[in-house]
PAZAPA-4460 file (N, C-alpha, C; in steps of 0.05 Angstrom, whole numbers, plus 32768, in hexadecimal, padded with zeros to 4 digits):
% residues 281
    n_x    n_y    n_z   ca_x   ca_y   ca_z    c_x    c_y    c_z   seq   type   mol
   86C3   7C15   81FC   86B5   7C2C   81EF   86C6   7C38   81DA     1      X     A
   86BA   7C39   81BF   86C9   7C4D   81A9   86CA   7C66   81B0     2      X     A
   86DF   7C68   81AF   86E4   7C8A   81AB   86D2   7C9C   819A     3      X     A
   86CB   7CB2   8197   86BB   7CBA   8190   86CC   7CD4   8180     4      X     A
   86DC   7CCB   816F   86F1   7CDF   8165   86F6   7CCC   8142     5      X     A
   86FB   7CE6   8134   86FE   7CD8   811C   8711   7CD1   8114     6      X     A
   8713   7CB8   8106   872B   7CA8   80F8   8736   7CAB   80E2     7      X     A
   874A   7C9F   80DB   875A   7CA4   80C3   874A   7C90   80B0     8      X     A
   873F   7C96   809A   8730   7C7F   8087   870B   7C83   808C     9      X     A
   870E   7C94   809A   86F0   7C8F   80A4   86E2   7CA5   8099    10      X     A
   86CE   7C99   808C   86B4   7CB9   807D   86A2   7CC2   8095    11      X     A
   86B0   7CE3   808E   869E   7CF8   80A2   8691   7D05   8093    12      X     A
   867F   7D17   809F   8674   7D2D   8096   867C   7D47   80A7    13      X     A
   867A   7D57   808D   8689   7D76   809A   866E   7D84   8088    14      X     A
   8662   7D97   80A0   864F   7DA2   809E   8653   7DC8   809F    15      X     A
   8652   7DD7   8088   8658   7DEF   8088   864E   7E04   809A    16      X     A
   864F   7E18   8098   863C   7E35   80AD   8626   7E35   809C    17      X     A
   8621   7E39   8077   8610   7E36   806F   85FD   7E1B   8066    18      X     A
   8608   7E06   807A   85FC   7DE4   807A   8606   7DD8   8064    19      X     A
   8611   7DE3   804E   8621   7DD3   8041   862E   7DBE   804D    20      X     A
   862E   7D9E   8044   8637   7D81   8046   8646   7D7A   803C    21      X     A
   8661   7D79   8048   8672   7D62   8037   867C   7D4A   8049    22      X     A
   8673   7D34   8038   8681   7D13   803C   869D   7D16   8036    23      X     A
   86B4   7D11   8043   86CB   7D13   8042   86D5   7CF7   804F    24      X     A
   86E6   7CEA   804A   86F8   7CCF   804C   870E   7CE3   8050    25      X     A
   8711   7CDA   8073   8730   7CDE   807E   8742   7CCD   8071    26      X     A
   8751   7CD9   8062   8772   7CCE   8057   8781   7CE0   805E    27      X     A
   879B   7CD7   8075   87AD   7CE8   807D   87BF   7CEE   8060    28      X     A
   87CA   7D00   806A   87CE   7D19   8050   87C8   7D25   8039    29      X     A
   87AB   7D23   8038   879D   7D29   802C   8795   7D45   8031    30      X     A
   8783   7D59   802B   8777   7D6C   8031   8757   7D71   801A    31      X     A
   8743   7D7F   802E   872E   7D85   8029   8724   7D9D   801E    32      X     A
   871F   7DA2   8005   8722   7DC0   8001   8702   7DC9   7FF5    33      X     A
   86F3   7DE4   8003   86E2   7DF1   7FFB   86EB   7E04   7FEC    34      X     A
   86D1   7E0F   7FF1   86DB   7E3A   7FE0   86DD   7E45   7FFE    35      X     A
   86E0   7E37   8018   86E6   7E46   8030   8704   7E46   8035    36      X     A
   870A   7E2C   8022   8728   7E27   8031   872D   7E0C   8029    37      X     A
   873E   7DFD   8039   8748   7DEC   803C   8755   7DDB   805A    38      X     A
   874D   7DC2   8060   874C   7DB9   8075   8768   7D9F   806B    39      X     A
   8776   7D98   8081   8787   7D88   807B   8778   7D6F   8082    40      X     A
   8771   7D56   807F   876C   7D42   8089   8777   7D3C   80A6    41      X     A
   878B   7D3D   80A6   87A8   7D31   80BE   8795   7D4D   80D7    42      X     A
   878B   7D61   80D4   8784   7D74   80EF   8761   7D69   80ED    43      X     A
   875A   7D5E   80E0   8738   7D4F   80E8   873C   7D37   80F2    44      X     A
   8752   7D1D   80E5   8758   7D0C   80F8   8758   7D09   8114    45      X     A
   8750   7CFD   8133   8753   7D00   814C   8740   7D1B   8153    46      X     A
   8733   7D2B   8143   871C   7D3F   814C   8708   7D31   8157    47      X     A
   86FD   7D32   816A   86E0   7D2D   8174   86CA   7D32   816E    48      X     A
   86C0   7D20   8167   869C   7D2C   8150   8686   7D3A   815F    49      X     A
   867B   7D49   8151   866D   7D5C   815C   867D   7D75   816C    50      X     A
   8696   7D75   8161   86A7   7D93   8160   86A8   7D9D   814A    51      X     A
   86BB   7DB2   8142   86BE   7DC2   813B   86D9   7DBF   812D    52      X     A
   86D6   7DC0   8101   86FB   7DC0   80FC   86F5   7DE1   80EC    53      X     A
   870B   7DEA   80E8   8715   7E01   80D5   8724   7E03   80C1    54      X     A
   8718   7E0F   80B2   872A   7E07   8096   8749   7E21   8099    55      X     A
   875A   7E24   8087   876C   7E33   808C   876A   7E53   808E    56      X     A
   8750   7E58   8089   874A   7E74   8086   8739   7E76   809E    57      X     A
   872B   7E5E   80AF   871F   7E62   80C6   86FE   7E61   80CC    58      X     A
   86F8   7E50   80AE   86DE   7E51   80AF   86DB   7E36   80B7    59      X     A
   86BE   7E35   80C9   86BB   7E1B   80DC   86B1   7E09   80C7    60      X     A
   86B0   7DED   80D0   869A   7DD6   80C7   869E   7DC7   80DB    61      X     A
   867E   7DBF   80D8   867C   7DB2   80EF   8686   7D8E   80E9    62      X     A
   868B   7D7E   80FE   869C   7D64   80F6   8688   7D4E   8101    63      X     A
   8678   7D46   80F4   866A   7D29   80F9   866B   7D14   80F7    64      X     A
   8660   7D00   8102   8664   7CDF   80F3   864C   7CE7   80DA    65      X     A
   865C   7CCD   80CD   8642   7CCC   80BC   8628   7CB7   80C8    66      X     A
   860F   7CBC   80BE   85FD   7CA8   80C5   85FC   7C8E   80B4    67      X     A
   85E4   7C7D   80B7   85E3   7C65   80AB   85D2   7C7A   8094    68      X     A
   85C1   7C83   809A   85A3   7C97   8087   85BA   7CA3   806F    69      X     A
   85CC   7CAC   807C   85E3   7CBD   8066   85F6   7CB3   804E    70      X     A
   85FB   7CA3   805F   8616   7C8C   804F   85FA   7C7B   8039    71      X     A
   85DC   7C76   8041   85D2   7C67   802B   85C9   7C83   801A    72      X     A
   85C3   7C9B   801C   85BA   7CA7   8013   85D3   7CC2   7FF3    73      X     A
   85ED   7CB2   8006   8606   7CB7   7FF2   8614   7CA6   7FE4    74      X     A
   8608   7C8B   7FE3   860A   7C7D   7FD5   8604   7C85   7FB4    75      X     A
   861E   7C76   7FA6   861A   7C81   7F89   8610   7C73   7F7B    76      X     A
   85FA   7C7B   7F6B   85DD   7C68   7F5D   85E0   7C6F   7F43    77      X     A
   85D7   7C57   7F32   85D6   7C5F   7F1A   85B8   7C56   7F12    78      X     A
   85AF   7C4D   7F29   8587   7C49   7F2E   858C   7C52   7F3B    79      X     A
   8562   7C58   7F47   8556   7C63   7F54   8563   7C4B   7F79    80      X     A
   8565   7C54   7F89   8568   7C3F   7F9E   8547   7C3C   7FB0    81      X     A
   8553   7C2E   7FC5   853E   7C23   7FDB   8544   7C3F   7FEE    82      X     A
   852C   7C4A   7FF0   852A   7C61   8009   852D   7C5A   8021    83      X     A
   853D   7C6F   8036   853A   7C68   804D   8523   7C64   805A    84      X     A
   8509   7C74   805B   84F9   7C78   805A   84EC   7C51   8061    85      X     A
   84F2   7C49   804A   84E8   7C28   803E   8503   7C13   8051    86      X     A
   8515   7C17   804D   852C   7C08   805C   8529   7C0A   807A    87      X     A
   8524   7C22   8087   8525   7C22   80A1   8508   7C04   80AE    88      X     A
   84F8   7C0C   809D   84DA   7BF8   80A4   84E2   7BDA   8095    89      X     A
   84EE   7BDC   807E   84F9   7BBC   8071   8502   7BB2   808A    90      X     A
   851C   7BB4   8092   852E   7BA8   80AA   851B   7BA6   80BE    91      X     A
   8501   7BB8   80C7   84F0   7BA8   80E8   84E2   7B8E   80D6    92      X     A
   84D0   7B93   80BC   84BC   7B80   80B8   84CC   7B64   80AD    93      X     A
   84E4   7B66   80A1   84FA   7B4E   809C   850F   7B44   80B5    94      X     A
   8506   7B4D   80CB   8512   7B4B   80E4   852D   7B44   80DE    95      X     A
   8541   7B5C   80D3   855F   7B60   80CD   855F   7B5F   80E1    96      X     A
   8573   7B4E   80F2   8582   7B4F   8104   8595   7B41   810C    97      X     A
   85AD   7B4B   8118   85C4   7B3F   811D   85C5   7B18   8121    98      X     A
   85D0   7B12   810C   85CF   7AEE   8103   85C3   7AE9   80F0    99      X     A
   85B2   7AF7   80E9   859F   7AF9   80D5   85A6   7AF2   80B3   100      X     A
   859F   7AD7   80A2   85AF   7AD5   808F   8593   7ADF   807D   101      X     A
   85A2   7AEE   806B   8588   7B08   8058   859C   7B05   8042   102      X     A
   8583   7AFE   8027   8582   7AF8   800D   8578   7B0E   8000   103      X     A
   858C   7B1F   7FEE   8577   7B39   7FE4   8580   7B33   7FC9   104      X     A
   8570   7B3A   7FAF   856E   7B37   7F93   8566   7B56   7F94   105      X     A
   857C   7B61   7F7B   8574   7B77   7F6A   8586   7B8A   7F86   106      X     A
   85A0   7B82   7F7C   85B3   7B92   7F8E   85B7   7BB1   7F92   107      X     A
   85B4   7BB8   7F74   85B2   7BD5   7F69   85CD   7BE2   7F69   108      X     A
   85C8   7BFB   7F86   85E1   7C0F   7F88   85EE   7BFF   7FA3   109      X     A
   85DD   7BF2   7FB4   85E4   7BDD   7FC6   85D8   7BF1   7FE5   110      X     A
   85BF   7C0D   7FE0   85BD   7C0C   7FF1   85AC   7C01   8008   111      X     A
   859A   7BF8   7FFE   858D   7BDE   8019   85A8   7BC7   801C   112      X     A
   85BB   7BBA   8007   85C8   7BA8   8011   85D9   7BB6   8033   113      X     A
   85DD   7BD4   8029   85F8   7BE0   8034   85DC   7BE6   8059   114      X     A
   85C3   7BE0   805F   85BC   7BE4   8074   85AE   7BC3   8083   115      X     A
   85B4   7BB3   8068   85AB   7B99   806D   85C6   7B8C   807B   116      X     A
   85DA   7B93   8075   85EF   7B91   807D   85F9   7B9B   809D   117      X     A
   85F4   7BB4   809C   85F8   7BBF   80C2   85EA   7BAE   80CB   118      X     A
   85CF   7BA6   80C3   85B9   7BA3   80D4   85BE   7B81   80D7   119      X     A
   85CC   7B71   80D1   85D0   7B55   80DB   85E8   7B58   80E4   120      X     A
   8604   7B66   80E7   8614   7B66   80F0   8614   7B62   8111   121      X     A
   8622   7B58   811C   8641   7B48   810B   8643   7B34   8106   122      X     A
   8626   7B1E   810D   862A   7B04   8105   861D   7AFE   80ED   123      X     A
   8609   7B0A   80E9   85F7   7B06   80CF   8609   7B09   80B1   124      X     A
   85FD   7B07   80A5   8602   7B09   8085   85E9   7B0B   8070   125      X     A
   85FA   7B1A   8052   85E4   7B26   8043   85F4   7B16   8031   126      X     A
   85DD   7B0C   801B   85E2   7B07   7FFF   85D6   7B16   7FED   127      X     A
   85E2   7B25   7FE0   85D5   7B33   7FD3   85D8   7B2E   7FB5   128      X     A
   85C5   7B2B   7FA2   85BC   7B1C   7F7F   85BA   7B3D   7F76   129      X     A
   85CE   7B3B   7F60   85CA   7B4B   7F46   85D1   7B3E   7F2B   130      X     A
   85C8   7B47   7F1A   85CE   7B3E   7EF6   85DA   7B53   7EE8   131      X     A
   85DC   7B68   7EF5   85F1   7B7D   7EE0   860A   7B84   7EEA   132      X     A
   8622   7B75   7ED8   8634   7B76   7EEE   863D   7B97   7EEE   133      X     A
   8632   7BB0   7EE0   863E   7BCB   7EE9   8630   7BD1   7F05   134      X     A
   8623   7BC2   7F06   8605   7BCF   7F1F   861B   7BBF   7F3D   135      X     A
   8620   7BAA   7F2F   862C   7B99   7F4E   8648   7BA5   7F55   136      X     A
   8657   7BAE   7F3E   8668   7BBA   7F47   8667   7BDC   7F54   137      X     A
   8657   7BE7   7F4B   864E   7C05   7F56   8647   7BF4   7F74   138      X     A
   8637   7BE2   7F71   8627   7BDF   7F90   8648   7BD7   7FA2   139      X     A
   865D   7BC5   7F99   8671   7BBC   7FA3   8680   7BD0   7FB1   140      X     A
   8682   7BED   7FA1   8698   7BFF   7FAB   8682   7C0C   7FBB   141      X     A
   866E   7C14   7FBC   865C   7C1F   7FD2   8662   7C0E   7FF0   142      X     A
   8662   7BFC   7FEB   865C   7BE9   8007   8675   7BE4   800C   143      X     A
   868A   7BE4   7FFC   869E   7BE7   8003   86AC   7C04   801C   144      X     A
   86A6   7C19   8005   86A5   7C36   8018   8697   7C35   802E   145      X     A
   8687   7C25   8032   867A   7C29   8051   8685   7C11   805A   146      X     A
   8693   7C03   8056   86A0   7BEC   8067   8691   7BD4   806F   147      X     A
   867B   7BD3   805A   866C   7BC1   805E   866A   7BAA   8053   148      X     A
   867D   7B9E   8049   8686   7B89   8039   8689   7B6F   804A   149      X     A
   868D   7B74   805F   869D   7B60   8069   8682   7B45   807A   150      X     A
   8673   7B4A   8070   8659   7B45   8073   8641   7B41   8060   151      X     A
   864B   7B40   8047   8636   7B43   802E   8649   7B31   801A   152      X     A
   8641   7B21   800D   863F   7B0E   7FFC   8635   7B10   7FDC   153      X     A
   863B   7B1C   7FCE   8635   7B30   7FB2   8638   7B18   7FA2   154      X     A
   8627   7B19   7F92   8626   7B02   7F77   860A   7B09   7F65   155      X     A
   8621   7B06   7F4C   860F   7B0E   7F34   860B   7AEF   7F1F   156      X     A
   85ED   7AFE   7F26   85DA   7AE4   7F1B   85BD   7AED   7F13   157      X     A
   85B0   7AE8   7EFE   8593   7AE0   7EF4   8587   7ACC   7F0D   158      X     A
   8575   7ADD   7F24   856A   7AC1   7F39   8551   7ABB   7F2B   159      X     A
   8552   7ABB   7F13   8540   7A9D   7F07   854A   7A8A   7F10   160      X     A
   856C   7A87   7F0C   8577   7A6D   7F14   857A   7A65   7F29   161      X     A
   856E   7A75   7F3D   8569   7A6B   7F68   8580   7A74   7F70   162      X     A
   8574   7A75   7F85   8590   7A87   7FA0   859B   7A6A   7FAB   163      X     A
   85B0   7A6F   7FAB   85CD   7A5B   7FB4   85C2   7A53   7FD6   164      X     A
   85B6   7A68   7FE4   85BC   7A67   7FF8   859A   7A53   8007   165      X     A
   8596   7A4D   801B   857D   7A43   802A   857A   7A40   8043   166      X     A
   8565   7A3A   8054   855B   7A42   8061   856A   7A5E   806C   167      X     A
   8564   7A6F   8063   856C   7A8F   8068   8555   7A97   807D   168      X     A
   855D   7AAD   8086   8549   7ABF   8094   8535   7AD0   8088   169      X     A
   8537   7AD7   8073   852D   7AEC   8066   852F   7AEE   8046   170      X     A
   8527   7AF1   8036   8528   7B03   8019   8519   7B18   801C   171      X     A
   8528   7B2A   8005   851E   7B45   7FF4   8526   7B42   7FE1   172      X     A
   850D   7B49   7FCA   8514   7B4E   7FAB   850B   7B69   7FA5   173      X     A
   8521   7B74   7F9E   851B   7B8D   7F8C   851C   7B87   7F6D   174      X     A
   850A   7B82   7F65   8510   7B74   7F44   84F6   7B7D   7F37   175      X     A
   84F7   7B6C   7F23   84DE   7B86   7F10   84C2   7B75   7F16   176      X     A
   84C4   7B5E   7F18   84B2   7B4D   7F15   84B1   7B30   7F2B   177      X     A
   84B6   7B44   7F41   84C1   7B28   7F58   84A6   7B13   7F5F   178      X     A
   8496   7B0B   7F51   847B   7AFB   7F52   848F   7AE3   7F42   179      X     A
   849F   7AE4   7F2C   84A7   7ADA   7F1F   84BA   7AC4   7F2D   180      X     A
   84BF   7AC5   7F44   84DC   7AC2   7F50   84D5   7AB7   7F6D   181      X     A
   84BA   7AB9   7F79   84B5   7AA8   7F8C   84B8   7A8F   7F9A   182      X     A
   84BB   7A76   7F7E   84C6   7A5D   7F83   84DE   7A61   7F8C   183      X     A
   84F1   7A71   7F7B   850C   7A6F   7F87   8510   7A7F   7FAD   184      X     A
   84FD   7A98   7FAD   84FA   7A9A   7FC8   84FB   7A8C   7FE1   185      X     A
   84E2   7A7B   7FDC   84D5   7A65   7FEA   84ED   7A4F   7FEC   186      X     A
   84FC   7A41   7FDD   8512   7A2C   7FDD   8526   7A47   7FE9   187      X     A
   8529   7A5D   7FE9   8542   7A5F   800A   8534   7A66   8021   188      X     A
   8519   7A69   801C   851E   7A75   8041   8514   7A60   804D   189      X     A
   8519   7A64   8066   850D   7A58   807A   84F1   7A50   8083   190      X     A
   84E6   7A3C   808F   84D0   7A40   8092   84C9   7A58   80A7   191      X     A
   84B7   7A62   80A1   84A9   7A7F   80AE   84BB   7A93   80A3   192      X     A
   84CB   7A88   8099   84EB   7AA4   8092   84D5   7AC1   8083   193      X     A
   84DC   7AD0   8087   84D3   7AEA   8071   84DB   7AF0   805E   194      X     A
   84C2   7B04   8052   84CB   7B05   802C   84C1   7B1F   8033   195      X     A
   84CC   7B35   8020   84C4   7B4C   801E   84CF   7B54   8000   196      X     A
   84C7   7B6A   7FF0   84C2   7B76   7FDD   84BE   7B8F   7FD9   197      X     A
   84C8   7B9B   7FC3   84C0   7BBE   7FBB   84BB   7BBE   7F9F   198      X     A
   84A5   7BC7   7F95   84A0   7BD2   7F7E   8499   7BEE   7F75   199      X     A
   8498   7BF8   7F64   8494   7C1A   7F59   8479   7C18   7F57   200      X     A
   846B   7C06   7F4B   844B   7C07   7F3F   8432   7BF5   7F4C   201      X     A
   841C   7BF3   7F49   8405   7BE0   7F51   83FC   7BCC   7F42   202      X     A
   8408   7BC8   7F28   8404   7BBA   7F1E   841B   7BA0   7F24   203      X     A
   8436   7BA4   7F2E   8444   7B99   7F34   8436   7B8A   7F51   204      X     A
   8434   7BA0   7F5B   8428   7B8A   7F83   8415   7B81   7F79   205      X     A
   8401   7B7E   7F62   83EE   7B70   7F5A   83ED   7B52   7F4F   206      X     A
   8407   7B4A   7F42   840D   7B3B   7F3A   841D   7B31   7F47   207      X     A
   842A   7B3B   7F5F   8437   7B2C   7F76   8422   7B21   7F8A   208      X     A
   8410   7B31   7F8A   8401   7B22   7FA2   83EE   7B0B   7F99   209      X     A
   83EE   7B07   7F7B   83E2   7AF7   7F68   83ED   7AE5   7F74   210      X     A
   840B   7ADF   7F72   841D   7AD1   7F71   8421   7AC5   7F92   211      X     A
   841F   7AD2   7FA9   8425   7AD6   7FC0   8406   7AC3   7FCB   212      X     A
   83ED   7AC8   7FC5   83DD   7ABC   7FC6   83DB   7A9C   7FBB   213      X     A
   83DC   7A99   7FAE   83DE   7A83   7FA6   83E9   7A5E   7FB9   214      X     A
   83F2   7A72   7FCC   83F9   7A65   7FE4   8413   7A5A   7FED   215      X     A
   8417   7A5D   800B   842F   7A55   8016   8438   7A6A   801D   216      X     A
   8429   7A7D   8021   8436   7A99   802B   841E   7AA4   803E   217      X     A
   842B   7AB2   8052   8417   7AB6   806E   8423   7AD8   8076   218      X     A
   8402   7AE1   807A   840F   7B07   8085   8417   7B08   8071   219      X     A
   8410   7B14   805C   8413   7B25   8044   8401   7B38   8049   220      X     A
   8410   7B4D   8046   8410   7B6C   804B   841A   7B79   802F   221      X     A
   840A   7B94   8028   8416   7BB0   8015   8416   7BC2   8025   222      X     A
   842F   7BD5   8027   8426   7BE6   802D   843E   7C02   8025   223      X     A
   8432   7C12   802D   843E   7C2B   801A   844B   7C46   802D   224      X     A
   8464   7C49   8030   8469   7C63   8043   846C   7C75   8036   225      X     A
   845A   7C90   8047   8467   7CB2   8034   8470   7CB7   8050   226      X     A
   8487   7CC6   804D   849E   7CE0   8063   848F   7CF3   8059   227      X     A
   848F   7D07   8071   8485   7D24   806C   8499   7D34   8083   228      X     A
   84AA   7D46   8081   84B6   7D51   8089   84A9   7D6B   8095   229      X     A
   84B8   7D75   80B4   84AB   7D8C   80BE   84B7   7DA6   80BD   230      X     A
   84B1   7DBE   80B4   84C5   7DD5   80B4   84CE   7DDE   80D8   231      X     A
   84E8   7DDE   80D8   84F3   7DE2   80F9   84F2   7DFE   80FA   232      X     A
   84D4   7E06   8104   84DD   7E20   8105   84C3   7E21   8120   233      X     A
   84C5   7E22   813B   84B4   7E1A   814C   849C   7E2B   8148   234      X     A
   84A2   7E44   8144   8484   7E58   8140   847B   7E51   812D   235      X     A
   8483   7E4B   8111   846F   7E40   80FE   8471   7E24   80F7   236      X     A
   846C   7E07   8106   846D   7DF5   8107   845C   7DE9   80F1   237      X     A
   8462   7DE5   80D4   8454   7DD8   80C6   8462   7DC1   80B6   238      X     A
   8456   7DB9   80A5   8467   7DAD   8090   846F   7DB5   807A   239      X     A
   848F   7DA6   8074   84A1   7DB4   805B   8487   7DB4   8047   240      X     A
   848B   7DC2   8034   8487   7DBE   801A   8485   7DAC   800A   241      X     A
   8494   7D9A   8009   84A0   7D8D   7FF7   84A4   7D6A   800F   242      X     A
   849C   7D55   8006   849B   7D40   8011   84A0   7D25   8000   243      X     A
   84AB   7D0A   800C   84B9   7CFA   8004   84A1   7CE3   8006   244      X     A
   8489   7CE6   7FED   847C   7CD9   7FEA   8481   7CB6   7FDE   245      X     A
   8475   7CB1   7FC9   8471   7C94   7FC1   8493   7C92   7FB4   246      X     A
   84A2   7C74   7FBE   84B5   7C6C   7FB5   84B5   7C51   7FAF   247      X     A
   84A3   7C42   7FBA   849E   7C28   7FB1   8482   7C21   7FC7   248      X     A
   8480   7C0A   7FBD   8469   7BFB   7FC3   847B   7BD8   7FD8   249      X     A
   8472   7BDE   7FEC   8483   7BC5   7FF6   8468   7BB1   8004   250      X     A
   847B   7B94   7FFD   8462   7B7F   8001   8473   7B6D   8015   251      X     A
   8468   7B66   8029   846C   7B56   8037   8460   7B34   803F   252      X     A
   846E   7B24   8040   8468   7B0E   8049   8477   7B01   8057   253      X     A
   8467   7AE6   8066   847B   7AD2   806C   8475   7AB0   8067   254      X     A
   8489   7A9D   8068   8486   7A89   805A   847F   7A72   8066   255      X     A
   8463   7A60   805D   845B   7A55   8073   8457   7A3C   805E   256      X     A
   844F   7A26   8067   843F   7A0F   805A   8427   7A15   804C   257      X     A
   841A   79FF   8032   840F   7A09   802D   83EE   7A00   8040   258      X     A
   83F2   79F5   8057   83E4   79EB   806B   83E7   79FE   807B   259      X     A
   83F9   7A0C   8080   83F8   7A2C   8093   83F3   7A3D   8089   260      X     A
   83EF   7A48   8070   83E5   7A55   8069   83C6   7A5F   8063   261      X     A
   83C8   7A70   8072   83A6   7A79   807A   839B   7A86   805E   262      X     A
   837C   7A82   8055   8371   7A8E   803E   836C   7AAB   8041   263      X     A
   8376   7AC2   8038   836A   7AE5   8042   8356   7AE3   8049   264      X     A
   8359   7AF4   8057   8342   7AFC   806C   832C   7B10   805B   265      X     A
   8316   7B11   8053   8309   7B28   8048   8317   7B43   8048   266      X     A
   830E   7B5A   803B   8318   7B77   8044   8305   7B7D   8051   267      X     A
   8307   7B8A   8064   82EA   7B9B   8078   82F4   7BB9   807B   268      X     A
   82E6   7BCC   805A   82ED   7BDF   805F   82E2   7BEF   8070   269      X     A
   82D9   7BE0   808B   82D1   7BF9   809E   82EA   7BF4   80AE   270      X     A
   82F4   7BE6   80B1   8306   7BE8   80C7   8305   7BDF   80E0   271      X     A
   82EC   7BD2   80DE   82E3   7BCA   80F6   82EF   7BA5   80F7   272      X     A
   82F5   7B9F   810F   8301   7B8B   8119   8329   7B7E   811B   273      X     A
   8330   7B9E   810B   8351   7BA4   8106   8358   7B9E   8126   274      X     A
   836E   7B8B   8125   837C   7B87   8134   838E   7B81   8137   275      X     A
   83A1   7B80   811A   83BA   7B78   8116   83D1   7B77   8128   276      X     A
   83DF   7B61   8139   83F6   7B66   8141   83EC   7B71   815B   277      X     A
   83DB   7B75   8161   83D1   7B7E   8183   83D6   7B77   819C   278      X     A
   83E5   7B79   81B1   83ED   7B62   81C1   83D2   7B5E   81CF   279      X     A
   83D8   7B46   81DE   83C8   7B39   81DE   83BE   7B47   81FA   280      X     A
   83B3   7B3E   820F   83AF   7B55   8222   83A4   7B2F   8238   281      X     A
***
């Protein structure tokens, strides 16, 4: 069992009286300084999380681990990234999991690589495709700071020219036009392996599922998550104001023959005969 006390090298969070956040990297002899004070590194070192440090004048912060939700959400972007929101559901429908070899295009700030990464650890591995090498390097020192390197495979490349790698478990393309890029999909994964996708617009999943149809692909799914946040206040239990609507458009499939591959099913917008995924009884 890990200790449950913080390390030298290790990013915490120190949480103020007025909820102010700071991400701090223990480096012994170092020190941490607000407008409350100043904390030495070397007296947060060996503290126990979910206590209590003081800066020199005596004002508390509270001492946390950081989360997985946190570390992708402080990641430094010079795009827009992949929401947790979208990442937490990517990893069930691409069945990330530990062994798991996952092909992602359109690396960015590296934060889906940096949760595609926990999520096959410790035997799995990520390859992750970019073409700009300022983007792969921003994404490099991110994944680096969370220590997630040691498990991800970074290479910058145009995947017009195909992924190195095959029968994989999985792809994701975050790219502008991933309809374009399907052959090369199809030649790594596996048979039945999964494919998944994010786009900003409808005209994009329109021209993917153009593309997706056309056959050799089975369970193709769109679908779209909004977050809505609740105000914590038990007597007036409603919702915030303000909510974490449309961030992309994500498409799912998986990769079949083009003899396994079933023709769509009509739409039945009543709803009647839905039974997706139902166990069986």
């Amino acid at each position: 069992m890990t200790q449950n006390l913080a390390q030298a090298n290790e990013l915490v969070l120190l949480v103020g009286s007025d909820d102010k956040r700071f991400f701090v990297r223990l480096v012994p002899g170092a020190s941490f300084h607000t407008h409350h004070g100043f904390i030495k590194h070397d007296q947060i070192i060996g503290q126990p999380f979910g206590g209590t440090v003081r800066t020199h004048s005596g004002h508390p912060y509270l001492l946390l681990q950081v989360s997985l939700f946190q570390q992708i959400m402080h990641v430094k972007r010079a795009t827009a990234i992949v929401y947790p929101k979208e990442i937490g559901y990517i990893l069930l429908k691409i069945n990330a999991v530990n062994g798991a070899r996952i092909v992602e295009a359109g690396t960015g700030s590296g934060a889906l690589a940096l949760a595609l990464a926990r999520a096959v650890a410790p035997d799995g591995h990520v390859f992750t495709y970019e073409e700009r090498s300022d983007m792969q390097s921003l994404a490099r020192k991110n994944l680096e700071s969370a220590g997630a390197l040691a498990n991800v495979t970074m290479k910058l490349r145009n995947i017009a020219e195909g992924f190195d790698e095959s029968d994989v478990d999985a792809t994701f393309l975050d790219v502008r036009e991933p309809q374009d890029f399907l052959g090369q999909v199809r030649r790594a994964l596996k048979g039945g392996g999964f494919f998944g996708a994010i786009v900003p617009t409808t005209n994009q999943v329109q021209n993917l599922l153009a593309g997706l149809l056309q056959g050799g692909w089975a369970q193709i799914e769109v679908e779209e998550l909004l977050m809505r946040p609740y105000k914590i206040v038990p007597e007036r239990l409603r919702p915030d104001d303000r909510m974490v609507a449309h961030t992309g458009y994500l498409i799912f499939a998986r990769k079949v023959d083009d003899q396994g591959a079933m023709a769509p099913m009509p739409i039945d917008d009543t709803g009647a005969g839905e039974a997706d995924d139902e166990p069986a009884e």
